[in-house]
PANU-766700 format. One line per field, with one value per residue (C-alpha): residue number from 1; z, x, y. Coordinates in nm, 2 decimals, always signed. Layout:
<nodes>
nr NUM  ...
Z Z  ...
X X  ...
Y Y  ...
</nodes>
This chain:
<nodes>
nr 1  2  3  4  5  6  7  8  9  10  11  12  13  14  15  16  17  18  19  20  21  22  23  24  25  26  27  28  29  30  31  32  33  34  35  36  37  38  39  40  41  42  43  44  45  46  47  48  49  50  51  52  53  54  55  56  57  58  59  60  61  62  63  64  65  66  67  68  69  70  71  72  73  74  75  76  77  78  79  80  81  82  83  84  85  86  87  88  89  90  91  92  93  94  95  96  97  98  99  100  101  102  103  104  105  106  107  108  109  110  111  112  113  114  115  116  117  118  119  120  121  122  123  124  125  126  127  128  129  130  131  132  133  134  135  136  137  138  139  140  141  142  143  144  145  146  147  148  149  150  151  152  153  154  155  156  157  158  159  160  161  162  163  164  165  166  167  168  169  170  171  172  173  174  175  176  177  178  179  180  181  182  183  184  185  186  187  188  189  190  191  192  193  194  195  196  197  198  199  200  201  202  203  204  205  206  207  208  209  210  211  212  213  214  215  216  217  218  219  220  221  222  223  224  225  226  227  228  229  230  231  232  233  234  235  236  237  238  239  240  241  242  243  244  245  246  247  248  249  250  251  252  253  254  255  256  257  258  259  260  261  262  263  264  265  266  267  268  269  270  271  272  273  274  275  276  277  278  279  280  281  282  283  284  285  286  287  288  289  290  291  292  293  294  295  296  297  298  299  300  301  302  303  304  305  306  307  308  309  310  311  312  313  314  315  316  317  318  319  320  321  322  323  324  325  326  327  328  329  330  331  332  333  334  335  336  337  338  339  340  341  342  343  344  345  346  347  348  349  350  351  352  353  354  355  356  357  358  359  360  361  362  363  364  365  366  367  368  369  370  371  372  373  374  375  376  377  378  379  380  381  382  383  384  385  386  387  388  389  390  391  392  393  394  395  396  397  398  399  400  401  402  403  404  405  406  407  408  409  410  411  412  413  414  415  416  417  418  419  420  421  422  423  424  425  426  427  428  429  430  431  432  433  434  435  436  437  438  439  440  441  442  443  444  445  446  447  448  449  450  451  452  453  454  455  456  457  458  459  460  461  462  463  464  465  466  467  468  469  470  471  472  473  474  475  476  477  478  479  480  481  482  483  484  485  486  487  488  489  490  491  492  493  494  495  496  497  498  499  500  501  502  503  504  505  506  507  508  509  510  511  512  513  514  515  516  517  518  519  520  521  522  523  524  525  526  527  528  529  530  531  532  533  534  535  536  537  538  539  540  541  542  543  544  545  546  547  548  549  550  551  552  553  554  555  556  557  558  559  560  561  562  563  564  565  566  567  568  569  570  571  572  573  574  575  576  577  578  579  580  581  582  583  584  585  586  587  588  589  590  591  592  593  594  595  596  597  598  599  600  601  602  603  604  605  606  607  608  609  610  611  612  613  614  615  616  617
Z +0.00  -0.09  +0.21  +0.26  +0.30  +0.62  +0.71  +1.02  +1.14  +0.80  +0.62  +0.44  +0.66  +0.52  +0.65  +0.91  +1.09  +1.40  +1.42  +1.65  +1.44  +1.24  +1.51  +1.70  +1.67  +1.27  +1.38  +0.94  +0.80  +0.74  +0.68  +0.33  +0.16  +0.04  -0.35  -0.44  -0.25  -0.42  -0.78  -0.68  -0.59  -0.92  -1.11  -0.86  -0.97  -0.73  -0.58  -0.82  -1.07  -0.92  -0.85  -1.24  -1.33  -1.05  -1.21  -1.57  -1.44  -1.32  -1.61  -1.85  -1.65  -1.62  -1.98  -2.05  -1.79  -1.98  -2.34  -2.18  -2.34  -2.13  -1.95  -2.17  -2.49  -2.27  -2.16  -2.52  -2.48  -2.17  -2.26  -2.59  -2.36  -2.16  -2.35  -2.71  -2.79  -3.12  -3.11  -3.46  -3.60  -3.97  -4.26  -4.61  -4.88  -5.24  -5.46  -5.83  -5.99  -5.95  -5.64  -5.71  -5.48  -5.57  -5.50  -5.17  -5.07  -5.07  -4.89  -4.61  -4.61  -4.55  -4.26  -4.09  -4.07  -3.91  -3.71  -3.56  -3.44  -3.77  -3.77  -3.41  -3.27  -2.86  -2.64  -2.24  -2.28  -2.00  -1.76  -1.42  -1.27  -1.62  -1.87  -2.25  -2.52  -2.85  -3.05  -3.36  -3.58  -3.71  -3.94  -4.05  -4.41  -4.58  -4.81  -4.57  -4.43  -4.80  -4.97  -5.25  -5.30  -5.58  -5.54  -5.67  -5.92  -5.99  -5.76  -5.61  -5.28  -5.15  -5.24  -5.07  -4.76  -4.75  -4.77  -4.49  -4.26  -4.27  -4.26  -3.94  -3.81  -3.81  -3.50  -3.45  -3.42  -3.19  -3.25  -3.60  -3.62  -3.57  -3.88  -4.24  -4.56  -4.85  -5.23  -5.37  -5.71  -5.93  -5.69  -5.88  -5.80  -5.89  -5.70  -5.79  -5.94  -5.66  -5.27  -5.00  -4.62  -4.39  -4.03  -3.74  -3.36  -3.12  -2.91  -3.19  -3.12  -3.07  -3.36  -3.40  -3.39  -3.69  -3.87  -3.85  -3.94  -4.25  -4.31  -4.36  -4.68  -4.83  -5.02  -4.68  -4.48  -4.56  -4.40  -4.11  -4.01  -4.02  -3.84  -3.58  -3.53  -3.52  -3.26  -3.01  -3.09  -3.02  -2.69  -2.56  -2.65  -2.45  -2.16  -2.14  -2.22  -2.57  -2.82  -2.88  -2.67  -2.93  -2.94  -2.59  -2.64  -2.90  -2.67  -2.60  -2.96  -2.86  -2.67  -2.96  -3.05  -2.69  -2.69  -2.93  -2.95  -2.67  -2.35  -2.19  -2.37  -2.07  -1.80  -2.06  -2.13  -1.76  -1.73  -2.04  -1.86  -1.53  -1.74  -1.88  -1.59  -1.41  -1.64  -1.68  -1.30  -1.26  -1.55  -1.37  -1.07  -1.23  -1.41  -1.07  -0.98  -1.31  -1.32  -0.98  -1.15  -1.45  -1.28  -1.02  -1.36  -1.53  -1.33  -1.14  -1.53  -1.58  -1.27  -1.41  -1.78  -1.80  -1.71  -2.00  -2.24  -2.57  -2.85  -3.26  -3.35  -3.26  -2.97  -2.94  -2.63  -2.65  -2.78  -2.96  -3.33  -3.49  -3.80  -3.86  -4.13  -4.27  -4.45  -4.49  -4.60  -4.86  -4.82  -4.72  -4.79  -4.44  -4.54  -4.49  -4.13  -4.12  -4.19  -3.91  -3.66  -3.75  -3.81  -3.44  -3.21  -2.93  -2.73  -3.01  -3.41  -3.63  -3.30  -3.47  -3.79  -3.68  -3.80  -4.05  -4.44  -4.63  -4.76  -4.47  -4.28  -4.37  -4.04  -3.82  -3.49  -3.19  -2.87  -2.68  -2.72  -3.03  -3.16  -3.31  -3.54  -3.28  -3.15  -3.47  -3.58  -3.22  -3.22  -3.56  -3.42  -3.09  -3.33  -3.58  -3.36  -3.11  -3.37  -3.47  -3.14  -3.11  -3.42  -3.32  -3.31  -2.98  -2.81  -2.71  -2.46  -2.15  -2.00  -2.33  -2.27  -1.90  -2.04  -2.32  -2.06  -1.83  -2.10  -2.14  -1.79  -1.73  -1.91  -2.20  -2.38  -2.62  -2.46  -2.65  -2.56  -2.72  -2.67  -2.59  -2.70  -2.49  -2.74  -2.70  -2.96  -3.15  -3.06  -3.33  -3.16  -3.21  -2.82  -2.71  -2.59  -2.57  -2.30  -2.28  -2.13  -2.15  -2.28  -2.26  -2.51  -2.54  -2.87  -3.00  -2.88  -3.28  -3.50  -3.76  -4.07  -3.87  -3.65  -3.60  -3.60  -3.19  -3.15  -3.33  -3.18  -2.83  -2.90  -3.02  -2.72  -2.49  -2.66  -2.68  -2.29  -2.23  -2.42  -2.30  -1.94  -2.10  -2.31  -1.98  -1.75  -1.56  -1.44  -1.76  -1.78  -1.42  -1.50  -1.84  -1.63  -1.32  -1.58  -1.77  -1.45  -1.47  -1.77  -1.55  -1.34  -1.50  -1.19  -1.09  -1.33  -1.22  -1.59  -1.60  -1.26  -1.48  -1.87  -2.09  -2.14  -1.78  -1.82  -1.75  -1.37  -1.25  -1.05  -1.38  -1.55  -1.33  -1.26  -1.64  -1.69  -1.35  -1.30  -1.51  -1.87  -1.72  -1.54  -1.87  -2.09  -1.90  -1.89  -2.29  -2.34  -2.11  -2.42  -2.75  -2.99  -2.97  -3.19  -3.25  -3.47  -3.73  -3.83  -4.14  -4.43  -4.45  -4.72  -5.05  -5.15  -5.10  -5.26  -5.18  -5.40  -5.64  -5.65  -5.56  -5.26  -5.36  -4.99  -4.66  -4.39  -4.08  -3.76  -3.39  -3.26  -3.16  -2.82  -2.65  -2.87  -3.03  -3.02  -3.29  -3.41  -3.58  -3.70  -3.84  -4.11  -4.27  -4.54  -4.86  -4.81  -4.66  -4.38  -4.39  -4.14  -4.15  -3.92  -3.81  -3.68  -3.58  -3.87  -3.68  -3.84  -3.80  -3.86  -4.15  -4.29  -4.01  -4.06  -4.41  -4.28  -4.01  -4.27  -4.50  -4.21  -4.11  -4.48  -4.44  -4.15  -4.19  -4.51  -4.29  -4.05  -4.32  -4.47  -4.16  -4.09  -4.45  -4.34  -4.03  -4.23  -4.52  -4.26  -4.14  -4.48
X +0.00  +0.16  +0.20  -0.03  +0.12  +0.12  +0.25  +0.35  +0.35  +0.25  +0.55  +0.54  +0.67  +1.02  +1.28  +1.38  +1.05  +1.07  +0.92  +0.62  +0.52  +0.40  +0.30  +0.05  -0.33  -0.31  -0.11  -0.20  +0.02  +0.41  +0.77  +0.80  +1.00  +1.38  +1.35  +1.60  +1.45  +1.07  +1.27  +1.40  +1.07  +0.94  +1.20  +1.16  +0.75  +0.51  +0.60  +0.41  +0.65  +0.96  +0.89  +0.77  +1.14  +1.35  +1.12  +1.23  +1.60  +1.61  +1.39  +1.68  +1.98  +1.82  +1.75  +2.12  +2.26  +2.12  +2.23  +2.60  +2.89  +3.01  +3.29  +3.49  +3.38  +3.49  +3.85  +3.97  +3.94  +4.12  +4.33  +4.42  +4.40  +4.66  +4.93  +5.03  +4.77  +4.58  +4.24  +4.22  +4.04  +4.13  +3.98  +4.16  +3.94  +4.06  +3.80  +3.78  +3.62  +3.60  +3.43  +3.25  +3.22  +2.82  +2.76  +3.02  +2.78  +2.46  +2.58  +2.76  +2.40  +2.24  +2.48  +2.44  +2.08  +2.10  +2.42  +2.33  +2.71  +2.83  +2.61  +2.66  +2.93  +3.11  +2.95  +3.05  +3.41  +3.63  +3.39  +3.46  +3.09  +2.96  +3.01  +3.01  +2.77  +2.69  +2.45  +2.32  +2.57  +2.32  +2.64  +2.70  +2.74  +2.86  +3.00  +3.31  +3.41  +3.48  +3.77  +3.98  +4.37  +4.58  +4.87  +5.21  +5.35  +5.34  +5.05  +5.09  +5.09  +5.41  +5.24  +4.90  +5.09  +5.29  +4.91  +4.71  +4.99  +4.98  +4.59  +4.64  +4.88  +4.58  +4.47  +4.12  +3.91  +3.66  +3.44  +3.27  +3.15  +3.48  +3.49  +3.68  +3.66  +3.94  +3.88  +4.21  +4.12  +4.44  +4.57  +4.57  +4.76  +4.66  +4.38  +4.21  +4.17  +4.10  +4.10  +3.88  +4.04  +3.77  +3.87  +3.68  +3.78  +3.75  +3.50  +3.22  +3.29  +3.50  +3.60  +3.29  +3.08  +3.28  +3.25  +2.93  +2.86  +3.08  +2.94  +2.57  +2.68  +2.74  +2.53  +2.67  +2.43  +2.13  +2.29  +2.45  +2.14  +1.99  +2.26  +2.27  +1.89  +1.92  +2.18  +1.98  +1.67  +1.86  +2.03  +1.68  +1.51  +1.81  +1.77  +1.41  +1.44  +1.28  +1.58  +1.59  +1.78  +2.03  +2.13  +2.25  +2.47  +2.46  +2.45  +2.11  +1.98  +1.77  +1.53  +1.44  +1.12  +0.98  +1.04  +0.75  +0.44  +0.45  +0.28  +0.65  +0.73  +0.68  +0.87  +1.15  +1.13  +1.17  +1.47  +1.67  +1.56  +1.75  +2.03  +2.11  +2.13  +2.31  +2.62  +2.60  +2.63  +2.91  +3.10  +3.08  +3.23  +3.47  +3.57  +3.64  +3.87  +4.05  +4.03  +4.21  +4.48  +4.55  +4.46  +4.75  +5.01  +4.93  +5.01  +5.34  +5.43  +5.35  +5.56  +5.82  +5.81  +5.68  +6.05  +6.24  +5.99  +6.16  +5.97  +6.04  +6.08  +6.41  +6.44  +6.31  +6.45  +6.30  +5.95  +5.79  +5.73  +5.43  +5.46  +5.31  +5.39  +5.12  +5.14  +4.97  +5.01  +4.93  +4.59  +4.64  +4.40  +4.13  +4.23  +4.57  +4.54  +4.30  +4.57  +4.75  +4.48  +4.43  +4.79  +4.91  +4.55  +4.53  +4.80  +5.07  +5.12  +4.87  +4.64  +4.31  +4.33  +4.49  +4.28  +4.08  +4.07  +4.18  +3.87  +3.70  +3.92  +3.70  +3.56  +3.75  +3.82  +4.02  +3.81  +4.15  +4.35  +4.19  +4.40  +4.23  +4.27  +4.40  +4.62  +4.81  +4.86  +4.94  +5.22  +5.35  +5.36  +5.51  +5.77  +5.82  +5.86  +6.09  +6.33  +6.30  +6.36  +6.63  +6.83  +6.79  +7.19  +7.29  +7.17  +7.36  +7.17  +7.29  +6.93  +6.88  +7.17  +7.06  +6.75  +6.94  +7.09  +6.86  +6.66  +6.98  +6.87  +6.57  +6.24  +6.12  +5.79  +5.62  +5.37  +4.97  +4.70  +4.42  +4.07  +3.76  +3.41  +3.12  +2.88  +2.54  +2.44  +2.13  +2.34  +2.34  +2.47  +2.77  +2.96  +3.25  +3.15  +3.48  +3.73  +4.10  +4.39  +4.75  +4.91  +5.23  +5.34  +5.71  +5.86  +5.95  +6.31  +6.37  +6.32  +6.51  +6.35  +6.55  +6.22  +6.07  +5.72  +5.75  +5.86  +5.58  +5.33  +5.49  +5.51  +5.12  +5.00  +5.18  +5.01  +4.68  +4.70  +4.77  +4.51  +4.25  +4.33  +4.30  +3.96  +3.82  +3.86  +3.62  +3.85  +3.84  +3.43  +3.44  +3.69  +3.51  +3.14  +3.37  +3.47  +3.16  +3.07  +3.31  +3.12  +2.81  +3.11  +3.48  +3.62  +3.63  +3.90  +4.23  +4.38  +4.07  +4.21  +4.48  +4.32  +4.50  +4.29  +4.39  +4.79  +4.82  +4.79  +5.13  +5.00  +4.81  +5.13  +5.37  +5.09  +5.10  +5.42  +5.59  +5.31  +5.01  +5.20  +5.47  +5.27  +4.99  +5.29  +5.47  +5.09  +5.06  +5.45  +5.38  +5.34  +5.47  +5.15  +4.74  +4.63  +4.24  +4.13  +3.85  +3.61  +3.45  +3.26  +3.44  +3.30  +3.26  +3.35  +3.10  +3.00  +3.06  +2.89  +2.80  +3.18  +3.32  +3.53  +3.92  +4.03  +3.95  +4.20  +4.15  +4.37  +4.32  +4.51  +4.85  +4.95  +5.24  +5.58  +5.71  +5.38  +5.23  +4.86  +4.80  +4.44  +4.39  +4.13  +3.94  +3.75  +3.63  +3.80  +4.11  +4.34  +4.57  +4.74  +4.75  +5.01  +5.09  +5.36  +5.56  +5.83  +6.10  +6.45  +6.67  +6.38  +6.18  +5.97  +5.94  +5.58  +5.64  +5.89  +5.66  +5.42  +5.69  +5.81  +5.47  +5.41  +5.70  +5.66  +5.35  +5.40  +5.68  +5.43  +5.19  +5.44  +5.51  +5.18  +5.13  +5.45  +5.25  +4.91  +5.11  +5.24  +4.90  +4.85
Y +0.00  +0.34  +0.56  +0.84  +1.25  +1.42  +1.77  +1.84  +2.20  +2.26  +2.06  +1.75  +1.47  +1.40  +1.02  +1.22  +1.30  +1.08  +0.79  +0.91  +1.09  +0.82  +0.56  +0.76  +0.77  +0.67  +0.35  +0.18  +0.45  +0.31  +0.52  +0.60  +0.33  +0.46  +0.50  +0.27  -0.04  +0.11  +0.03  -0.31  -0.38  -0.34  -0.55  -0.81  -0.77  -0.99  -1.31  -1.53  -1.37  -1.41  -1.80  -1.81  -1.69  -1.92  -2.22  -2.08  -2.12  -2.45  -2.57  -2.43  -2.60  -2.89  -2.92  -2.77  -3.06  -3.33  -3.18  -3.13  -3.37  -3.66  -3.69  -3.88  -3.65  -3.35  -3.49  -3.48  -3.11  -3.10  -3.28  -3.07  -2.75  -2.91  -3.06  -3.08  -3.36  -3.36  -3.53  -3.60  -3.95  -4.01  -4.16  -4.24  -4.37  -4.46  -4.45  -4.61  -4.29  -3.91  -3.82  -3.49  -3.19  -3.14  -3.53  -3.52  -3.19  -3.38  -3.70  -3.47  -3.27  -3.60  -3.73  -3.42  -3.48  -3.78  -3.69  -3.39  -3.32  -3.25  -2.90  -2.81  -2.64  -2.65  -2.37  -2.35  -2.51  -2.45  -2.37  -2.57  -2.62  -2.65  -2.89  -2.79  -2.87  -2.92  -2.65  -2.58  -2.36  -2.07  -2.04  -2.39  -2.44  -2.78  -2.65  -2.45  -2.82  -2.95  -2.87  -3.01  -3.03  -3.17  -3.35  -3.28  -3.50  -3.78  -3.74  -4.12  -4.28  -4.10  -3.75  -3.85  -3.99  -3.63  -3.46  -3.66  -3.60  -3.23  -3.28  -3.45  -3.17  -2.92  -2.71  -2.71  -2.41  -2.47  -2.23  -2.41  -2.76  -2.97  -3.23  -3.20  -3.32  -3.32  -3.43  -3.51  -3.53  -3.59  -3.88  -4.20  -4.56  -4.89  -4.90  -4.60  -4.22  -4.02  -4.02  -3.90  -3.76  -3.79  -3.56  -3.55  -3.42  -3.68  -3.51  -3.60  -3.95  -4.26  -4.46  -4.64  -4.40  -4.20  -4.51  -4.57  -4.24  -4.28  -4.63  -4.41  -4.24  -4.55  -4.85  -5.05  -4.88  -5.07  -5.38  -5.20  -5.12  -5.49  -5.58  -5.38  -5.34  -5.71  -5.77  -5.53  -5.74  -6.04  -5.93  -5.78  -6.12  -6.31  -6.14  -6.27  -6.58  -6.56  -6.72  -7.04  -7.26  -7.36  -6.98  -6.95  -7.30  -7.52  -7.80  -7.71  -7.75  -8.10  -7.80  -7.61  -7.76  -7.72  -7.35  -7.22  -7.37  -7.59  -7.62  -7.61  -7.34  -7.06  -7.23  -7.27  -6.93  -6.82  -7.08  -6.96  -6.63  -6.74  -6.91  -6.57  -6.39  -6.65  -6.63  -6.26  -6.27  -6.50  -6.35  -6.04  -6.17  -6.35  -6.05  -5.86  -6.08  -6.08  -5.70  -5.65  -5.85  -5.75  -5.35  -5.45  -5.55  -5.31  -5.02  -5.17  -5.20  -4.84  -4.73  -4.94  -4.86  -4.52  -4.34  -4.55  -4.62  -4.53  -4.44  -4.57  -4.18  -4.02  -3.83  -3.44  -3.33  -2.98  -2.93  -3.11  -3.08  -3.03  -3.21  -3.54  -3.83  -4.07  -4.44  -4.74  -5.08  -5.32  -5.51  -5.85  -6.10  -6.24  -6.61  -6.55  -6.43  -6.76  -6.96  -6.81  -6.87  -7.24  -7.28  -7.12  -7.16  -7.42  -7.56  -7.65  -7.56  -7.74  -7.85  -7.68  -7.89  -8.22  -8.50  -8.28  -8.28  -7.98  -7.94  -7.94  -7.71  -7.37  -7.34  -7.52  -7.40  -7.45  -7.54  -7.48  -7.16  -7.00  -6.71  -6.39  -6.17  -5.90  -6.11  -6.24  -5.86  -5.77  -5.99  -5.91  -5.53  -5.60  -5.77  -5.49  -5.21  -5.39  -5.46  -5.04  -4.97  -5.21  -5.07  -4.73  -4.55  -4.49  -4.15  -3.88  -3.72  -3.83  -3.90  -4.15  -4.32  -4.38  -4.52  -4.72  -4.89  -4.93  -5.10  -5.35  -5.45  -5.50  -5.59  -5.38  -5.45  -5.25  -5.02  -5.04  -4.83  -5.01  -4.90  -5.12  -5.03  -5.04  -4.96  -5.11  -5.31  -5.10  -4.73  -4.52  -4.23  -4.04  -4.02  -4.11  -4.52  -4.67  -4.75  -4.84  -4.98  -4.99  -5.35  -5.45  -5.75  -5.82  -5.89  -6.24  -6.33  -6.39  -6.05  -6.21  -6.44  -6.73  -6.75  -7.08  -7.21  -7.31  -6.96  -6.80  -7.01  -6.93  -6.56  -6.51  -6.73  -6.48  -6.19  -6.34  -6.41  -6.06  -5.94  -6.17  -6.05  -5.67  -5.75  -5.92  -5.67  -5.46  -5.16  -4.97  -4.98  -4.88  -4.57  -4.48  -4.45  -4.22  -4.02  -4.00  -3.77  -3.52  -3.39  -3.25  -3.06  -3.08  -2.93  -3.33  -3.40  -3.23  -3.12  -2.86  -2.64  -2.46  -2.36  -2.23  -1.92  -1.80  -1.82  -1.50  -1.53  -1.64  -1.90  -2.11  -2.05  -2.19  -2.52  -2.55  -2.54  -2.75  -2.96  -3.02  -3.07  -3.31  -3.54  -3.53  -3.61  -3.85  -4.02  -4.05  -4.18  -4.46  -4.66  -4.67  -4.64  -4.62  -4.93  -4.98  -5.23  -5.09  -5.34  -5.25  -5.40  -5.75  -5.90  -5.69  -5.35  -5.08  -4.80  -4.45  -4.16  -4.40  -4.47  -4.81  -4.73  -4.97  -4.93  -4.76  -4.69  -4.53  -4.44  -4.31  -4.00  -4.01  -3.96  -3.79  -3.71  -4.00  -4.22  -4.37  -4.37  -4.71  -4.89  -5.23  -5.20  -5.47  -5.43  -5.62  -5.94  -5.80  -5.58  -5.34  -5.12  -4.73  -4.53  -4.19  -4.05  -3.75  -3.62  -3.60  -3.48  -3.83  -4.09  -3.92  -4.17  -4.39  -4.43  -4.57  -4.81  -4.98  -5.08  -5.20  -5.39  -5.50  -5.65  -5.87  -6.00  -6.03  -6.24  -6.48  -6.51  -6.68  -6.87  -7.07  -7.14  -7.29  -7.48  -7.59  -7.68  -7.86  -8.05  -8.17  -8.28
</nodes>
């Protein structure tokens, strides 16, 4: 109520008339109010009003909580701000015709569509009690994320190599949607007349999800899509019980007609229901106890490796350099890594086929100590770069020849960091889903072509232990969901205390520099390379633009300086390797000589197993 006038003495009441004046006989009549707390008043409006806008606000940040990035999407950023890390994931296609830039417009129109992250750009990075998110660009245009180079003469495999490497060197501006594509359209080779460099920041998505993504502008998508639509389906009908029985183990096959159309039928459905959930259990604990083991190795490794680990490149004692180096292999063919797996699986060489016909041999497995495709590549690349790293000249700095001979001494396997997805099946989405580990696998004691078959067989079946242990283990889920909640408030991960973008307090600077960068760095050269395995399309080329794509390769980021970005492909019938590296004066072109090396021991690795098979015969 607005107070009413009085005069006293024949003057207007004024804030200092004492107060009796105004608490006598017309007790209802109040001070007048100060002006400034009248205005504030007003802003603040009624009650009703103010609890309409405090509802508003939480409304908003709840919504903006639930849009934020995870934690795992959001380290890659921190982990850029901190150190000299680049988060780039890289495609190379070779195609069989001219990829145009109209048809290449349309198809990255359409995956943008359906991949919402390709037109949204980062807002709220760096913020500690906020995590960032992903909006629509009102600027985003296709069109400024294709480009197209040409090759210098003679325009072939060497030139391209040269090209994706400085692609790979790029910064990233993060204020526009972070993906890239390049047209090289004068690049021709055997294989094909033009090639296609697919870049995207890691913070869109782990490998899978790229793929994917990449898989949907292609004739493969069709069949992706039944596939993976189908493998949800199938995983939601297991956990209730609804396959049939001869699905869960073959062994059960002699139950399949009682489970539909039977008067059985629901009480076998409730124990196929149990059966599930039983084994899920007991894997689970079982997996605990495997985790805490191969957790406990794995870091007294790390404490005992990290110091000496020496890298394939040649030292960089000051910073590091920014240049990067890019090659990939030949394609090598899925039977010949077959023969390897039924030439070196179970408990001796030729175990897996013993007693079998040749012509029956297409599918034979070993019950006992099957080997993988991982693991048979593993061990060739544990083999290839120990014997770089062995042949390396002796340093000259004094702290590399402490770690030269220190590595004399003691143990020195070669460091892996080799992601895990755990991508449901049906997930479309494009997040960062994948976990990883470091794994340490020790070369063969042979690097020479004197190898034998007994030592190759030994050498994969310690690889294939190590990473069973690794691909069994719990630890790495149970970090990746911990640090899925730093994205609500990044303040819970330590590398985002000290931004870059406040260096100019002394204090931020002096962290940075002393504290934060060496321990990051001394984190990513703990091991020697990131290796991810890529599977795509296996069985027939696909399609791309209405262009047959020849081959596809595709690496992870790099680590710290001196680590190595490699992915195992497979696609159409075969597998190939792509690496990256840093250019570093005194081993240029290291990254063309691990897959030269790769390709022939690869190809001595087959050779012996056809020894092993023809000696079955």
């Amino acid at each position: 109520m607005q107070a009413q006038k009085r005069t006293l003495n024949g003057h207007a009441a004024t804030p200092d008339t004492p107060a009796s004046y105004y608490y006598g006989e017309d007790a209802d009549m109040q001070p007048p109010a100060p002006e400034d707390v009248v205005d504030k008043l007003k802003r603040i409006g009624s009650v009703g009003e103010a609890a309409h806008r405090i509802a508003d606000l939480v409304a908003r940040e709840a919504t903006e909580r639930k849009q934020m990035i995870g934690g795992v999407d959001n380290f890659w950023l921190m982990l850029q701000d901190t150190t000299d890390f680049n988060p780039a994931c890289t495609s190379v296609f070779i195609m069989r015709d001219q990829v145009t830039v109209e048809k290449m417009a349309q198809q990255c129109t359409r995956q943008a569509e359906k991949f919402p992250r390709y037109r949204q750009k980062l807002e709220s990075v760096g913020r500690l009690l906020h995590g960032a998110i992903f909006v629509d660009d009102p600027d985003f245009n296709v069109m400024n994320h294709i480009h197209v180079r040409r090759l210098p003469e003679p325009a072939g495999k060497k030139e391209l190599d040269a090209l994706v490497g400085e692609i790979i060197a790029e910064e990233w501006d993060l204020s526009r949607p972070l993906w890239d594509t390049v047209i090289v359209e004068n690049y021709r080779d055997e294989d094909g007349v033009c090639a296609v460099v697919a870049r995207g920041h890691h913070t869109l998505s782990d490998g899978q999800g790229f793929v994917i993504s990449q898989l949907f502008m292609t004739s493969y998508y069709d069949d992706l899509a039944q596939m993976m639509d189908g493998a949800a389906d199938k995983l939601h009908k297991a956990k209730r019980g609804r396959l049939l029985p001869s699905e869960y183990s073959k062994s059960l096959k002699s139950l399949d007609p009682y489970s539909t159309n039977h008067p059985a039928a629901p009480l076998l459905h409730v124990v196929l229901a149990l059966l599930f959930w039983f084994t899920y259990i007991l894997q689970t604990l079982v997996s605990i106890v495997w985790s805490t083991y191969q957790a406990i190795r794995m870091v007294s490794t790390v404490l005992f490796t990290f110091w000496r680990m020496e890298m394939v490149t040649a030292d960089q004692p000051s910073r590091r350099t920014p240049h990067r180096e890019f090659s990939s292999s030949k394609t090598f063919s899925l039977q010949d890594v077959k023969l390897c797996q039924q030439a070196f699986s179970g408990p001796r060489p030729g175990y897996a086929v013993a007693g079998v016909p040749k012509d029956q041999r297409r599918n034979v497995r070993s019950k006992v100590g099957h080997v993988t495709l991982n693991d048979v590549v593993c061990a060739i690349m544990s083999d290839v770069l120990g014997n770089i790293v062995a042949s390396k000249p002796e340093p000259t700095t004094t702290w590399g020849k402490i770690r030269r001979t220190a590595n004399k001494v003691l143990p020195t396997p070669m460091g892996f960091f080799i992601p895990i997805s755990i991508r449901q099946p049906g997930d479309w989405s494009m997040r960062n889903l994948s976990t990883a580990s470091n794994v340490y696998l020790k070369p063969a004691r042979t690097l020479s072509s004197d190898i034998s078959i007994r030592e190759i067989h030994e050498h994969i079946h310690k690889c294939r232990r190590e990473l069973s242990l690794f691909k069994h283990s719990g630890w790495p889920k149970f970090c990746f969901h911990l640090m899925q909640l730093t994205g609500q408030a990044p303040i819970l991960f330590s590398l985002s205390w000290f931004p870059k973008s406040k260096e100019h307090n002394p204090l931020v600077k002096a962290m940075r520099r002393f504290v934060m960068k060496p321990v990051a760095d001394a984190c990513l050269q703990s091991f020697t390379a990131i290796l991810t395995n890529i599977p795509g399309p296996s069985k027939k080329p696909i399609t791309m633009h209405d262009v047959e794509v020849a081959k596809w390769t595709a690496i992870p980021p790099q680590a710290g300086a001196g680590t190595l970005g490699i992915g195992i492909m497979s696609y159409a019938g075969g597998i190939s390797i792509g690496v990256s590296a840093d250019h570093v004066p005194g081993s240029e072109g290291i990254a063309r000589r691990i897959c030269e090396d790769f390709e022939r021991r690869f190809e001595l690795y087959v050779s012996r197993a056809k020894e092993v098979l023809d000696h079955q015969d």
